[in-house]
C-alpha positions in Angstrom: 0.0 0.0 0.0 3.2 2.5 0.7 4.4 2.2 -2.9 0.8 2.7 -3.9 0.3 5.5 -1.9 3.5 7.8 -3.0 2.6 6.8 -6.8 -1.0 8.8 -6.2 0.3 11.5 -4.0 0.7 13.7 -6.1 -2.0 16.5 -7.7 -2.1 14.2 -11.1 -2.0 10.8 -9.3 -4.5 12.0 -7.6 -6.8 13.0 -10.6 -6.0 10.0 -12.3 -6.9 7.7 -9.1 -10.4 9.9 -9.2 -11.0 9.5 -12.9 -10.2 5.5 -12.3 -12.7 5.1 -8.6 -15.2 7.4 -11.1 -15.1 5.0 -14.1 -15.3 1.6 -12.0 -18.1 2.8 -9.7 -19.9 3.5 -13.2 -19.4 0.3 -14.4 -20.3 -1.0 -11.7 -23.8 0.4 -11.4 -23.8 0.0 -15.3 -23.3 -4.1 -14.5 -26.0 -4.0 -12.3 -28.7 -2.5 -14.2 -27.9 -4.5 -17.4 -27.3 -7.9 -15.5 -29.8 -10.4 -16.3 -32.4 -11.4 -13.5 -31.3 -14.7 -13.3 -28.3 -15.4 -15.6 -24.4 -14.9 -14.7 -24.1 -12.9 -18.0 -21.2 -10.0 -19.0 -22.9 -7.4 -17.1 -23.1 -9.7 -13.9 -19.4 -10.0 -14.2 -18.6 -6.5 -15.1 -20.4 -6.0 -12.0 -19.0 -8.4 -9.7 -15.2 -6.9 -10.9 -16.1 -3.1 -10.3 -18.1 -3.1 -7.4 -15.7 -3.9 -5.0 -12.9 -2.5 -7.1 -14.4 0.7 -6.8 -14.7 0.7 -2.9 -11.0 -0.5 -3.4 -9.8 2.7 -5.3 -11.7 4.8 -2.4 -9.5 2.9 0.0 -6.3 4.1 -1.6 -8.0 7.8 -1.9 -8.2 7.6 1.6 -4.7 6.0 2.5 -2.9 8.4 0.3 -4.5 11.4 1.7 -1.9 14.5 2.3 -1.6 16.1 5.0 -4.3 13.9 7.0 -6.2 15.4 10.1 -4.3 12.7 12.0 -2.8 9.1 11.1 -5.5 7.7 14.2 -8.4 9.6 12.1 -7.0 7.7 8.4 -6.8 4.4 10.1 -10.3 4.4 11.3 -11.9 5.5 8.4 -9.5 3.1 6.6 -10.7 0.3 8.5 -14.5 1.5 7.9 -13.7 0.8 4.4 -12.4 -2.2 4.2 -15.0 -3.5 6.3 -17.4 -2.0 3.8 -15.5 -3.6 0.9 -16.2 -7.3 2.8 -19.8 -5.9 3.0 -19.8 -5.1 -1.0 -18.9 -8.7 -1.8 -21.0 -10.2 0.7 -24.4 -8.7 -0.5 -23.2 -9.0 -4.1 -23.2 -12.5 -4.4 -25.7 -15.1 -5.5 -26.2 -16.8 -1.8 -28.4 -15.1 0.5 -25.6 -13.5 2.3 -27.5 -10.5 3.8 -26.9 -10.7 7.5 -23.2 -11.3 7.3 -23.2 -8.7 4.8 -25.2 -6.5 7.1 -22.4 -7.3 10.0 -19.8 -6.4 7.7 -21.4 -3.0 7.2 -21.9 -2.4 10.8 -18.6 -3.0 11.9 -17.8 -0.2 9.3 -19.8 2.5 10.6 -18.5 1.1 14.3 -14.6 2.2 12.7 -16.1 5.8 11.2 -18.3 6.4 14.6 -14.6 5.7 16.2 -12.6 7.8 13.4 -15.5 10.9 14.8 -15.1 9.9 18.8 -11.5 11.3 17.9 -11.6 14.9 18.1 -15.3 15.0 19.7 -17.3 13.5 22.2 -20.4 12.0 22.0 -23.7 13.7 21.0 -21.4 17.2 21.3 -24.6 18.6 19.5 -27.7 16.4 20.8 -30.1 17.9 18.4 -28.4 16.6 15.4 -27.7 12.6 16.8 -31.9 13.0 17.8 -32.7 14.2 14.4 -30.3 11.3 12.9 -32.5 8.4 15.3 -35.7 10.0 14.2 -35.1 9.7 10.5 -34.1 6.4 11.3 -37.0 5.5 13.9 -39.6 6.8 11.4 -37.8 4.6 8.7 -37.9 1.5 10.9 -41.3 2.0 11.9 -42.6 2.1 8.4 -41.1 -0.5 7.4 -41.5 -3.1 10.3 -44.2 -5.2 9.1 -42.2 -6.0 5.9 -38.8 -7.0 7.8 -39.2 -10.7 8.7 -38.9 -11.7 12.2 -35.8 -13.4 11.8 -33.9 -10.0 10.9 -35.4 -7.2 13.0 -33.0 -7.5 16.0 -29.9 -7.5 13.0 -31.6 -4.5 11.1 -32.7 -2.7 14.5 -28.8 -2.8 16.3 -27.7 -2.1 12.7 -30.2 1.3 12.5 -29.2 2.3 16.2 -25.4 1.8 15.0 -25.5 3.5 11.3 -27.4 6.3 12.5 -25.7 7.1 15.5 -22.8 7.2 13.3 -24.5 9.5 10.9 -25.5 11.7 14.1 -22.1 12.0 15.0 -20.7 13.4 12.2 -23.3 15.8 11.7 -22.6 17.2 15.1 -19.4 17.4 14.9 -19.2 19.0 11.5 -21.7 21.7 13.7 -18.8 21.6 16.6 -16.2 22.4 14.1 -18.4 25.3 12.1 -19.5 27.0 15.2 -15.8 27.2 16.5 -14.4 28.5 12.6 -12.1 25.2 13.5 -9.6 24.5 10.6 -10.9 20.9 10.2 -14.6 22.2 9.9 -14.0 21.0 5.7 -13.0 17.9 6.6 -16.1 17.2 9.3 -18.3 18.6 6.8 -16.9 16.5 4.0 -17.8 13.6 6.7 -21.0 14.6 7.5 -22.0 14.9 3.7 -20.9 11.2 3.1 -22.8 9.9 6.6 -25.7 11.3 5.3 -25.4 10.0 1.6 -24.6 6.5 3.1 -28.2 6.7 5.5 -29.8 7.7 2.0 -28.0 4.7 0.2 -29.2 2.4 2.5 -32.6 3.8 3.2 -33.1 3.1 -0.4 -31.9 -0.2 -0.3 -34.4 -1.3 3.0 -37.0 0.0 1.0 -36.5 -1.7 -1.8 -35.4 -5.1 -0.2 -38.1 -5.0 2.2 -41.1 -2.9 0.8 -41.4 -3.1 -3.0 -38.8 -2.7 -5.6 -37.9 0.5 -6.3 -37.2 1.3 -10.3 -33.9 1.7 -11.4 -32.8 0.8 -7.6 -29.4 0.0 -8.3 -28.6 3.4 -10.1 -29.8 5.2 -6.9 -28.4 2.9 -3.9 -25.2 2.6 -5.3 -24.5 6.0 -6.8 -24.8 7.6 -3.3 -23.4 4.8 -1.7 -20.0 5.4 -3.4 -20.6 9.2 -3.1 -21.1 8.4 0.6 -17.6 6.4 0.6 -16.4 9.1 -1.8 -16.5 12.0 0.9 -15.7 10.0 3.6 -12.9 9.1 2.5 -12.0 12.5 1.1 -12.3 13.8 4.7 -9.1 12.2 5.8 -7.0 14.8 4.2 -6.7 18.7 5.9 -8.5 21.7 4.4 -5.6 23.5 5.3 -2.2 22.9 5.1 -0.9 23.4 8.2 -1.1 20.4 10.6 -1.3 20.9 14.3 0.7 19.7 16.9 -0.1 16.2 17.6 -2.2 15.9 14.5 -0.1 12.9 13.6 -0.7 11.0 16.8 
């Protein structure tokens, strides 16, 4: 990964690695919405190879990131999406693999909730981690006669989890903007992709668990790599001027 990352640090390896995540995650929604229903055609394939390869080139974005907000921050949010790239390969296969999928996922927004916990505690704005569980509450509760009892303790710790995650960052993207902090860019570059990845998978609950939702691959996975997108984008300073103990 350390050869990798010094070959994309610079301005044009960096433009070239977002040209390359930007053409796989296409192909990979591209895959999806061409795939047969049934079949293991082309498009299956092309899908199966991008997918994770896409969530793959946002893990080097993130590695590669110069200056980071701090080497503690990068490796969480690191972590959060490699977990996330087990999850992609999980729920993209033929087998019903949805709950270890589903695990995979949550122990990816357990590494970004942790990456957050870094610079801020807990709830540091309450209003924003209670609007956060509402949206999610409401979500739940509409969909809770269509979730089958098997997987509503799984999807309900995996709600409490992702949005408490999502919460977090929107409050401490508030912390940062009140205070005119220097890392306010970065938190808000977090709390855009939190957000995008509650939207991503508030589409997908809906149309797993509700009815199908057109064209539901173009929308859950177009902000689901946005949402990985600006998370991962976070790791690196606005500014260029790291702090002490930044890099601890």
């Amino acid at each position: 990964m350390s050869v990798l990352s010094s070959v994309v640090s610079s301005a044009a390896g960096r433009r070239r690695l977002a040209a390359f995540t930007g053409v796989g995650a296409a192909a990979a929604i591209l895959g999806a919405l061409l795939a047969g229903p049934a079949a293991v055609d082309g498009w299956r394939m092309l899908h199966w190879l991008c997918k994770p390869l896409a969530t793959a080139l946002i893990l080097l974005l993130a590695w590669s990131a110069q200056p980071v907000l701090s080497t503690r921050y990068r490796r969480w949010i690191s972590a959060g999406i490699v977990c996330s790239l087990f999850g992609d390969v999980l729920l993209m296969l033929p087998q019903d693999l949805f709950v270890p999928g589903l695990v995979a996922f949550l122990c990816g927004h357990l590494c970004f909730l942790a990456a957050f916990l870094g610079d801020s505690r807990f709830a540091v704005r309450p209003l924003w981690l209670l609007a956060s569980w509402g949206y999610a509450a409401i979500n739940l509760w509409l969909l809770w006669d269509s979730i089958g009892a098997a997987l509503r303790l799984p999807v309900i710790v995996y709600v409490v989890v992702l949005s408490s995650m999502g919460g977090q960052a929107l409050a401490r993207a508030g912390m940062f903007a009140r205070r005119g902090d220097a890392q306010a860019g970065c938190a808000r570059r977090a709390a855009v992709g939190a957000v995008l990845f509650m939207l991503s998978d508030s589409l997908l609950a809906w149309n797993r668990f509700h009815a199908a939702i057109p064209l539901s691959s173009l929308w859950v996975l177009s902000t689901y790599y946005l949402a990985m997108w600006w998370i991962a984008r976070s790791v690196q300073r606005s500014d260029m001027t790291v702090e002490a103990g930044a890099a601890q």
